[in-house]
C-alpha positions as YAML, in Angstrom:
chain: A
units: angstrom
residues:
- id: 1
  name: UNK
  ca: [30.39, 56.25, -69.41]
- id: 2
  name: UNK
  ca: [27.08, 57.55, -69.18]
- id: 3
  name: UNK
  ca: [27.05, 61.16, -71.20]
- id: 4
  name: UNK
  ca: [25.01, 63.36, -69.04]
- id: 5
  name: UNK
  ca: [21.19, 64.77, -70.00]
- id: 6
  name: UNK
  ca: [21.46, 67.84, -71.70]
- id: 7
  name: UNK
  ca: [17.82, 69.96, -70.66]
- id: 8
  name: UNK
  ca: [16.30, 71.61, -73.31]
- id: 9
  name: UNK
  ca: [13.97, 74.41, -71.51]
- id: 10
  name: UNK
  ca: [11.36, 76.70, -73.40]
- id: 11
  name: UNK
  ca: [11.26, 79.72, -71.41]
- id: 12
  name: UNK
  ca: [8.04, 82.23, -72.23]
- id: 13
  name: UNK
  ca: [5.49, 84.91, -70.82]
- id: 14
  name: UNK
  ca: [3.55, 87.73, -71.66]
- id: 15
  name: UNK
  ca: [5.20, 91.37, -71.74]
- id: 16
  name: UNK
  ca: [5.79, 92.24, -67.99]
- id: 17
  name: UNK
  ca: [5.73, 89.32, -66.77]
- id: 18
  name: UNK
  ca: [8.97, 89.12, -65.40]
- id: 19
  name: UNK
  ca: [10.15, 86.30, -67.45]
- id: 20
  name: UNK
  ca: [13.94, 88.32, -68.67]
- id: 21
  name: UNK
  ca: [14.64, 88.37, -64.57]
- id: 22
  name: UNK
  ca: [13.93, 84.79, -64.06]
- id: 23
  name: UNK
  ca: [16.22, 84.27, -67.05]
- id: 24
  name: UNK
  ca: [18.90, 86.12, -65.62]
- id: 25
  name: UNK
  ca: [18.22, 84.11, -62.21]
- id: 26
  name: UNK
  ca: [18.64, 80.83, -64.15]
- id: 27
  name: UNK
  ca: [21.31, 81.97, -65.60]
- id: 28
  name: UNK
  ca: [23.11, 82.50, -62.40]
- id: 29
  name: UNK
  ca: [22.30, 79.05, -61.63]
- id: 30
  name: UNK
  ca: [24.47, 77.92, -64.54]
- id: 31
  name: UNK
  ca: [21.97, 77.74, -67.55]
- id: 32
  name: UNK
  ca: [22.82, 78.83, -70.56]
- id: 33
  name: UNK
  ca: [20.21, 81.41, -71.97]
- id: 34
  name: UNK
  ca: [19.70, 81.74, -75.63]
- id: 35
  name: UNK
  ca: [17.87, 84.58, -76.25]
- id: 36
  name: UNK
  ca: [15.40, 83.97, -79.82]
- id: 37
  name: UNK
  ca: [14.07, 88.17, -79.38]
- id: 38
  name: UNK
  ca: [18.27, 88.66, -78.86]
- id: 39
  name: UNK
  ca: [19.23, 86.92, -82.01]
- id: 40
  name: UNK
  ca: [16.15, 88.27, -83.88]
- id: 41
  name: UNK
  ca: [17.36, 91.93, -83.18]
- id: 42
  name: UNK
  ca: [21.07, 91.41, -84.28]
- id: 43
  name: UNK
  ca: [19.69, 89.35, -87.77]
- id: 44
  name: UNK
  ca: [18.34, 93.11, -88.62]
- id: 45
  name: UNK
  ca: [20.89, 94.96, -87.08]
- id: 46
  name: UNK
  ca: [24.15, 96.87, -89.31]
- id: 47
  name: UNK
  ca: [25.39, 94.03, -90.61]
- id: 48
  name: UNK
  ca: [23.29, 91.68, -89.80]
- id: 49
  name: UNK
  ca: [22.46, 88.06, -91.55]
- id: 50
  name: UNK
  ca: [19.27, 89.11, -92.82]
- id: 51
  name: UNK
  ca: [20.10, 92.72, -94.19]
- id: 52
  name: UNK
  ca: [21.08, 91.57, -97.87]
- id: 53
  name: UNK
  ca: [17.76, 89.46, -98.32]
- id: 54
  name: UNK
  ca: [15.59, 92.71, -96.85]
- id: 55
  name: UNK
  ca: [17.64, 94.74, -99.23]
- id: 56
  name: UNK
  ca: [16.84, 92.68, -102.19]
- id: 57
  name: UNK
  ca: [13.54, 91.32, -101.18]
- id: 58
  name: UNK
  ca: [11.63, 94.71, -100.01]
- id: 59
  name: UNK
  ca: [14.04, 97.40, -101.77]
- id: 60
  name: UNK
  ca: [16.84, 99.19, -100.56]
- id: 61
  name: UNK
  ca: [14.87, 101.55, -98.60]
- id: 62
  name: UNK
  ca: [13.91, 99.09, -95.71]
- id: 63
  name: UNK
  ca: [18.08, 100.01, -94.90]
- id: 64
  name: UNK
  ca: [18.72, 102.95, -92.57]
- id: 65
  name: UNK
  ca: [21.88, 105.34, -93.08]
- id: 66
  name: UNK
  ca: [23.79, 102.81, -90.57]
- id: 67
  name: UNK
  ca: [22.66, 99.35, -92.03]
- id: 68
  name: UNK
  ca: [20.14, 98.27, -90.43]
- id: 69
  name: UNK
  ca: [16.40, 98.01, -91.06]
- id: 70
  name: UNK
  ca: [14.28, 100.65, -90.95]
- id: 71
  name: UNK
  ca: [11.71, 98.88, -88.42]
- id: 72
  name: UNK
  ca: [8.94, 101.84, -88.26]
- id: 73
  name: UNK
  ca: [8.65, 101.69, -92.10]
- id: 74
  name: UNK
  ca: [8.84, 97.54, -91.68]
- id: 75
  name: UNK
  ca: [6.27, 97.43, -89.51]
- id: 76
  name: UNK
  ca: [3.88, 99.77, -91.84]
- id: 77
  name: UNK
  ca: [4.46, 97.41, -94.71]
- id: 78
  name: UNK
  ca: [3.89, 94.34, -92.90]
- id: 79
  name: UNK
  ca: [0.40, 96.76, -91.07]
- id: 80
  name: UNK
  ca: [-0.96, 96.77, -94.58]
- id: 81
  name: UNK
  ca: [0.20, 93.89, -96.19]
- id: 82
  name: UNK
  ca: [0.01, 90.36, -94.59]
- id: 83
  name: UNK
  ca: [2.09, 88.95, -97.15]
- id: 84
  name: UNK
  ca: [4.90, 90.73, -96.89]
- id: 85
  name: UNK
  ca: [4.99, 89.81, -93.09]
- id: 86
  name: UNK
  ca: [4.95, 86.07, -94.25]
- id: 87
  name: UNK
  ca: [8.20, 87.08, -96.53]
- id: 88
  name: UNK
  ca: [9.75, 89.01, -93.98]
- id: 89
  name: UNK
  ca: [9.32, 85.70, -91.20]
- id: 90
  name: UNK
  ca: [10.51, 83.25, -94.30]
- id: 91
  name: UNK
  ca: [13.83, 85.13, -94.58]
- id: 92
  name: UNK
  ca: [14.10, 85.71, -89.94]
- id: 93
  name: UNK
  ca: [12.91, 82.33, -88.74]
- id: 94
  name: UNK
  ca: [15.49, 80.20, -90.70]
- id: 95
  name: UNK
  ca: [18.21, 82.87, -89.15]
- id: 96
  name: UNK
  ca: [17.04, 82.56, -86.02]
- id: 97
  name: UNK
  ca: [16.86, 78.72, -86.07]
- id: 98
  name: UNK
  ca: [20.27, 78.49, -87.36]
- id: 99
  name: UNK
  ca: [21.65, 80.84, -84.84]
- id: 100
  name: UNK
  ca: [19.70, 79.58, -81.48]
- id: 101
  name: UNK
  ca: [21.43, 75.93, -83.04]
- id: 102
  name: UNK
  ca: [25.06, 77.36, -83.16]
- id: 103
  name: UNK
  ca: [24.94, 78.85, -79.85]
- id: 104
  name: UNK
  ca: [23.11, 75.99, -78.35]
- id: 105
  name: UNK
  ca: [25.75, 73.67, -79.87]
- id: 106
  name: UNK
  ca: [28.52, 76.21, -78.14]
- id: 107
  name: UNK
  ca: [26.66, 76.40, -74.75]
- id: 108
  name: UNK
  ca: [27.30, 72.42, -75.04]
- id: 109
  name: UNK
  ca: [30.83, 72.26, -75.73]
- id: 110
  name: UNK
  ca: [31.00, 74.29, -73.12]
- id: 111
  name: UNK
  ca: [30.05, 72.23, -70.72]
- id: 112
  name: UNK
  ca: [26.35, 73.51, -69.98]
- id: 113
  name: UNK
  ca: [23.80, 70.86, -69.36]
- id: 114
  name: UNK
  ca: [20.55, 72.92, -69.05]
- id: 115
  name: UNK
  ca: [19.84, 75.20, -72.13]
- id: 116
  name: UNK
  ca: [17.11, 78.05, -71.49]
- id: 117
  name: UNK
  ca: [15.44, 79.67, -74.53]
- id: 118
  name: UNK
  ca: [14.32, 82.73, -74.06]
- id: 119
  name: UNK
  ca: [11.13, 82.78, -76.85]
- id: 120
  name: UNK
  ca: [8.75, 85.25, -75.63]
- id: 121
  name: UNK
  ca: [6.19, 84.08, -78.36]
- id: 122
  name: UNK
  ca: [7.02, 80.42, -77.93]
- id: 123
  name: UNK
  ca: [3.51, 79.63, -77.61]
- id: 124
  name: UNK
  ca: [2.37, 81.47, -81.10]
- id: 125
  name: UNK
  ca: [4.59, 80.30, -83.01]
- id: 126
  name: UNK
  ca: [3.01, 76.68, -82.41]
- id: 127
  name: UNK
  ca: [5.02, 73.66, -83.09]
- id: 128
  name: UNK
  ca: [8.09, 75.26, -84.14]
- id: 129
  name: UNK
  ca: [9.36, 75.52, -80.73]
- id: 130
  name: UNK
  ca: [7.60, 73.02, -78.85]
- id: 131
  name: UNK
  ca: [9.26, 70.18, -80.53]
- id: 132
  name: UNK
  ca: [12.88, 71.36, -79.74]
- id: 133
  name: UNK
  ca: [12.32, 71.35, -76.42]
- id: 134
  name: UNK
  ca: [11.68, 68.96, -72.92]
- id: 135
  name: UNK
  ca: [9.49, 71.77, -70.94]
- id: 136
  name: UNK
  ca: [7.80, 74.48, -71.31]
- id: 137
  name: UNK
  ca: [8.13, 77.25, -68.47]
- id: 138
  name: UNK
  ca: [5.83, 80.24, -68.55]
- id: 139
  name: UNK
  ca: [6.38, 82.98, -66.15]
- id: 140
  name: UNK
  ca: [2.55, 84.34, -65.23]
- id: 141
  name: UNK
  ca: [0.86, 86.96, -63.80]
- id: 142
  name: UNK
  ca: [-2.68, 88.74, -64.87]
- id: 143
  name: UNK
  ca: [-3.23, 91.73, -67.30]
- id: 144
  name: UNK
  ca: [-3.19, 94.54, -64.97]
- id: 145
  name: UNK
  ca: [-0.10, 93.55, -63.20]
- id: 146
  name: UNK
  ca: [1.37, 93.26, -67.09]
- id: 147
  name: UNK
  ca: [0.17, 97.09, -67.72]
- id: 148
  name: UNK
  ca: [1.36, 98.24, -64.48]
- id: 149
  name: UNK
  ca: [5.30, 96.73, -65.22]
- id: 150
  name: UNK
  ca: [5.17, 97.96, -68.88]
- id: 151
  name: UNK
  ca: [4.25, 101.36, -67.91]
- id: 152
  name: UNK
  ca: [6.64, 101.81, -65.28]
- id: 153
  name: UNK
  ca: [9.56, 100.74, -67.35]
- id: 154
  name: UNK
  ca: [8.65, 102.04, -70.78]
- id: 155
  name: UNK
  ca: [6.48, 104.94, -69.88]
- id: 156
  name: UNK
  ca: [3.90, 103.39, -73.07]
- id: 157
  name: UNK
  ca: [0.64, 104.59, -72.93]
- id: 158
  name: UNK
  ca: [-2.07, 102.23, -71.49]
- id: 159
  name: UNK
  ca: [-3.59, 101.73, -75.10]
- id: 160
  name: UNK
  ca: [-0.50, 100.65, -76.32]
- id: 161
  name: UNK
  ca: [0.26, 98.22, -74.26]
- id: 162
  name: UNK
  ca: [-3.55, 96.56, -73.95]
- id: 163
  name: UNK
  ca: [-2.31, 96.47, -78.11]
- id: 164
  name: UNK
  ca: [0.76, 94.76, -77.66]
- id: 165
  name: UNK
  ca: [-0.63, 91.99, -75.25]
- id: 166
  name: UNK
  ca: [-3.95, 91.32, -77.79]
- id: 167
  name: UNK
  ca: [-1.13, 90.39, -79.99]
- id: 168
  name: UNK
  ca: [0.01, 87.43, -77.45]
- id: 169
  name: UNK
  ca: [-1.62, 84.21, -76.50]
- id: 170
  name: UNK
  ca: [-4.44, 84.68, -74.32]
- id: 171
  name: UNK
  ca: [-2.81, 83.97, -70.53]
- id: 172
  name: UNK
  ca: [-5.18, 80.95, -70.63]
- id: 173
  name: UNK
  ca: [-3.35, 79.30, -73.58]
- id: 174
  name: UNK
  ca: [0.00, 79.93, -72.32]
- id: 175
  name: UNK
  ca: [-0.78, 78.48, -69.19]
- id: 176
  name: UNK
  ca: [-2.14, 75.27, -70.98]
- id: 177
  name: UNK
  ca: [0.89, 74.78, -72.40]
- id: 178
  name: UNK
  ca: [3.08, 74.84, -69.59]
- id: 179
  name: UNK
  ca: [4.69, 72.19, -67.82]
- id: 180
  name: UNK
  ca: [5.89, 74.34, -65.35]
- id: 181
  name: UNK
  ca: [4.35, 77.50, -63.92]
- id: 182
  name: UNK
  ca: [6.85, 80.38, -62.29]
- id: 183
  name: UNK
  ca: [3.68, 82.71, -60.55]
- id: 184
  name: UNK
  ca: [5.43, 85.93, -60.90]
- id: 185
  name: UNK
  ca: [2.82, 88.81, -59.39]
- id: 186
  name: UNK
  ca: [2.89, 90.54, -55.50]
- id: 187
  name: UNK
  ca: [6.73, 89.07, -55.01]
- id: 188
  name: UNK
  ca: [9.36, 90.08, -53.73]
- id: 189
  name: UNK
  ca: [12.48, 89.40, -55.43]
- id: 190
  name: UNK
  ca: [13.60, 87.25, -53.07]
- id: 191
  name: UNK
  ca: [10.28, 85.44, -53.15]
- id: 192
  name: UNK
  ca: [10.66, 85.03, -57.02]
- id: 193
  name: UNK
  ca: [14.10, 83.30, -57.02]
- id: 194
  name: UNK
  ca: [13.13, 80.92, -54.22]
- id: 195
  name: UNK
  ca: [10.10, 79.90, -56.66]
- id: 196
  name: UNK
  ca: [13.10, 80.15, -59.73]
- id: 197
  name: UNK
  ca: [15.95, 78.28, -57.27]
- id: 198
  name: UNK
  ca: [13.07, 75.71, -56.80]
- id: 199
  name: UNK
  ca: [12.80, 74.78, -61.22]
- id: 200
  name: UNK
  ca: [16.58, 75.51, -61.28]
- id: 201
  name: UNK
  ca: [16.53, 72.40, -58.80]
- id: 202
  name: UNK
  ca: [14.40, 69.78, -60.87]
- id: 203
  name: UNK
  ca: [17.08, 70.18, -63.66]
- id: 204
  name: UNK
  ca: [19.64, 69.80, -61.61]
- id: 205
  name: UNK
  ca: [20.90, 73.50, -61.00]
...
C-alpha cells in the first residue's frame, strides 16, 4: 500500500500582507497550520521552554512579575548589543525547531497530509527553513498597501511601520524565492480564497 505524500508548505509575506487570512483559509481546507511566530511567543511566555535559559543567560530581570520575558527591555539589549541577539536566537530557534517538529509529527498522526508553516521571516532566516520544506508560498502585495493594512489594524504610526518592513526581505527577494505566488492587494475576500482554493487544489485540498 502506497503511504500517501505528506506536503510540506512554507507559508510567508511581509507584515500586511494578508498571509494569517490565507492561513486560516487553508486551514479550512484541511491543512494543518503550524504557526513558527505562535510557538515563538509561547517559548517566552509564563512558563515557557525558554524562560529558565533567559533567566540564567541574561539575569533574572529579563522575567516580568508573571513569568514571562520582559520583551521592551529584550529588545533594548539586543538594540545595543548584537551579540546578545545571537544568544537570545541560540537558546529560541532550537525551541522552535523542536516544537514546529512535535506538532508537525501530531498533525501527521492525525491524519493531515498537507502541513502549512506559518514563518513570516522564512525567507531571512535563509536555509533553515527552506530545506524542510517542498514550496515556498509568499502572499504579496506592494509597500503602501502593507502601510495602509498595518495602520488600520494596529493604529502604528507610519514611521514605525516603514521600520518594521526595512527589517524584512526586500518584496523582490521574497518573490524570488517563491514557488508559488498568492497576489493579495485590491481583493475581495472572496477573490482571495478563489486564488487560495486554487493552491489548496495543487496539494490536493
Amino acid at each position: 500500500m502506497n503511504t500517501p505524500h505528506i506536503w510540506r508548505l512554507g507559508l510567508t509575506g511581509g507584515i500586511g500582507s494578508g498571509k494569517s487570512t490565507v492561513a486560516g483559509m487553508l486551514a479550512a481546507k484541511g491543512a494543518a497550520v503550524i504557526d513558527a511566530d505562535a510557538i515563538s511567543r509561547s517559548l517566552t511566555a509564563p512558563g515557557g521552554r525558554a524562560m529558565a535559559a533567559i533567566a540564567q543567560t541574561f539575569g533574572p530581570h529579563m522575567v516580568d512579575a508573571q513569568g514571562a520575558m520582559d520583551r521592551q527591555a529584550m529588545r533594548d539589549v539586543v538594540f545595543q548589543n548584537p551579540q546578545a541577539k545571537q544568544q537570545l536566537e541560540a537558546i529560541i530557534h532550537p525551541l522552535v525547531s523542536q516544537l514546529t517538529a512535535e506538532q508537525a509529527h501530531a498533525a501527521v498522526q492525525s491524519g493531515h497530509r498537507v502541513l502549512v508553516f506559518d514563518v513570516p521571516l522564512l525567507v531571512e532566516s535563509g536555509e533553515r527553513w527552506r530545506k524542510q520544506v517542498d514550496r515556498v508560498i509568499v502572499v504579496d502585495c506592494d509597500a503602501q498597501t502593507q502601510r495602509q493594512r498595518v495602520t488600520a489594524r494596529s493604529g502604528l504610526a507610519v514611521e514605525e511601520i516603514d521600520r518594521i518592513i526595512a527589517l524584512q526581505a526586500p518584496r523582490a527577494q521574497r518573490l524570488a524565492c517563491a514557488d508559488q505566488v498568492i497576489f493579495n492587494q485590491g481583493l475581495s475576500l472572496a477573490e482571495l480564497e478563489a486564488q487560495v482554493a486554487q493552491v489548496a487544489a495543487d496539494f490536493g485540498l
